[in-house]
Structure formats: structure tokens, C-alpha cells
C-alpha positions in Angstrom: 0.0 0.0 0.0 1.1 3.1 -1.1 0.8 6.9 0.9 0.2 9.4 -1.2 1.2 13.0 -0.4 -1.0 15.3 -1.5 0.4 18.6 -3.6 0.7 21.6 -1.6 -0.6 24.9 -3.1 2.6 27.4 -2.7 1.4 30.6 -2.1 2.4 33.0 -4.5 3.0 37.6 -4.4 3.0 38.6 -7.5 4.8 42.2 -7.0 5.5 43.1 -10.7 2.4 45.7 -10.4 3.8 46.8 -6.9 6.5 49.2 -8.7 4.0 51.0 -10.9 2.0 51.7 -7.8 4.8 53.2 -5.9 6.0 54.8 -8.7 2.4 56.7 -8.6 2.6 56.9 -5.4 6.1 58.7 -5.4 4.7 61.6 -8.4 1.5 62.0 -6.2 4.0 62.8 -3.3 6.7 65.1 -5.6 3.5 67.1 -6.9 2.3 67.5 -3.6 5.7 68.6 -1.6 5.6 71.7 -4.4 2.4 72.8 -3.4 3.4 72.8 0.3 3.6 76.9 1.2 1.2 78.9 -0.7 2.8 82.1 0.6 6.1 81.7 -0.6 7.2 84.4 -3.5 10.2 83.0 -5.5 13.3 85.1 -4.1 16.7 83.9 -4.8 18.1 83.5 -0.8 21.4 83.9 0.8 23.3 80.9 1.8 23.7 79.7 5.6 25.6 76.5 7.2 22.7 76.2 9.9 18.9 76.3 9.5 16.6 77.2 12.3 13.2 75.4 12.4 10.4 77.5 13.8 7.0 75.7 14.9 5.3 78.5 15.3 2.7 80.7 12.9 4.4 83.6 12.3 4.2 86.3 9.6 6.2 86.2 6.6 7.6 89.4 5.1 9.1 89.0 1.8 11.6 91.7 -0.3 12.2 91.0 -3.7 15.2 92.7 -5.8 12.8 95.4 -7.0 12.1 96.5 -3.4 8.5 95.6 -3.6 7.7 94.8 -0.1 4.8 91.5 0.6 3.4 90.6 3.6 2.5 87.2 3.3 1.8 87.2 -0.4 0.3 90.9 -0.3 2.4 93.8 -1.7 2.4 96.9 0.0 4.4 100.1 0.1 7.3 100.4 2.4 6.0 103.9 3.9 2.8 101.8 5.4 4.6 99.2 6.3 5.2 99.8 10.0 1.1 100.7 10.3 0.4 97.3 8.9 2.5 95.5 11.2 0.7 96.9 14.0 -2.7 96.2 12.6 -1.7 92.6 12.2 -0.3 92.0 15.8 -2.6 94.4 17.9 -3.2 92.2 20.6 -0.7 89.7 20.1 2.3 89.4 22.7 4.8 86.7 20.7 5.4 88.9 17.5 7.6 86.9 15.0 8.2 88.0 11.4 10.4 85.7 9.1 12.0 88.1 6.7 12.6 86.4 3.5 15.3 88.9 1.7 16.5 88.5 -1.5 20.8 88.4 -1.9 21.3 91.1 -3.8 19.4 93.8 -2.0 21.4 96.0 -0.2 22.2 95.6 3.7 20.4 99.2 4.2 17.1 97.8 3.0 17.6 95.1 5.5 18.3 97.3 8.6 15.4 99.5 7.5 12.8 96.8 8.1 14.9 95.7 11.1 14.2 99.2 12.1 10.5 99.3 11.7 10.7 96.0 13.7 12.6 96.9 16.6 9.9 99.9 16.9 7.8 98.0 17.6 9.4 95.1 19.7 8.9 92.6 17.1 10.9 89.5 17.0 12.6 89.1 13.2 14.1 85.7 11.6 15.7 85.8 8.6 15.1 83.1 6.3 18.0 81.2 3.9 18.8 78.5 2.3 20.7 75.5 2.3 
């Protein structure tokens, strides 16, 4: 008398749609890390060795290399500057502004809104890039 063994069924992944699906996945991900910060104006940024992370909401102040002045996306004159800043941070006690300067402005454009800033006791972080 003879045993027979009966055939085992060898479970099988087949993975060769698994690399089109990351492969999605990865351009979903790429198009999505772009559209990250809406309130970012292209400025071409000094260089710096050491970043600073900041977890807090803060304003950003951007100066392009025509000298227009935005806050947060919104251009406005450099003369109302300092009277917008205090509408936007009446009643607030942490005031942070990240300055986002482009490199070939002149240092006196930087130290006039440093200016307007320290009038007003308001905290300023300059942004760079890697």
C-alpha cells in the first residue's frame, strides 16, 4: 500500500504591479511637496551653514530685488509698512516676522525693516537657504 502526499498549493505575491504603484505613489507625493507653502514668493536667498526650524505661525515678510515689499503674499508700500504690522499684531504678545530677503538687495534695505521691527518690539528671523 502506497501513501500518497497530496500537492501543496505554494502561495504566490506577484509584485511586478507593486513598482507601478509606488511609482504613482512617489509623483502624487513630488507634486504634492511643491504645493506645500502657498505664501512663498520666488526670491533667490542667501546661503547659511545652519537652518533654524520654527514651529510657530508667524508672519512672513518677503523683499524681492525690485524692493517691492509682501506681507505674506500681499504687496504693500514700504511707507505703510510699519502701520500694517501693528494692525496685524494688535493684541498679540509673541510677534515673529520671518524676513525672506533677496541676496542682492542692499544691507540698508535690511536694517530699514529691522528698524520698523525693533519699533515695535517685534521678533525678526531671517530666512535662507541650504
Amino acid at each position: 500500500m502506497k501513501i500518497r502526499r497530496k500537492s501543496r498549493f505554494a502561495p504566490e505575491v506577484f509584485t511586478s504591479s507593486l513598482s507601478d504603484i509606488m511609482f504613482f505613489l512617489m509623483l502624487f507625493f513630488l507634486i504634492i511637496s511643491t504645493m506645500s507653502n502657498p505664501n512663498v514668493i520666488k526670491l533667490m536667498l542667501p546661503k547659511a551653514s545652519a537652518t533654524q526650524q520654527m514651529y510657530k505661525k508667524q508672519i512672513t515678510l518677503s523683499i524681492d530685488d525690485k524692493k517691492v515689499y509682501y506681507i505674506d503674499k500681499e504687496p504693500i508700500p514700504f511707507d505703510q509698512l510699519e502701520t500694517q504690522l501693528q494692525t496685524l499684531f494688535a493684541g498679540v504678545e509673541d510677534r515673529t516676522i520671518v524676513l525672506r530677503v533677496d541676496k542682492n538687495l542692499a544691507v540698508q534695505d535690511l536694517v530699514d525693516v529691522l528698524e520698523v521691527g525693533a519699533k515695535q518690539d517685534i521678533k525678526m528671523v531671517m530666512a535662507t537657504a541650504k
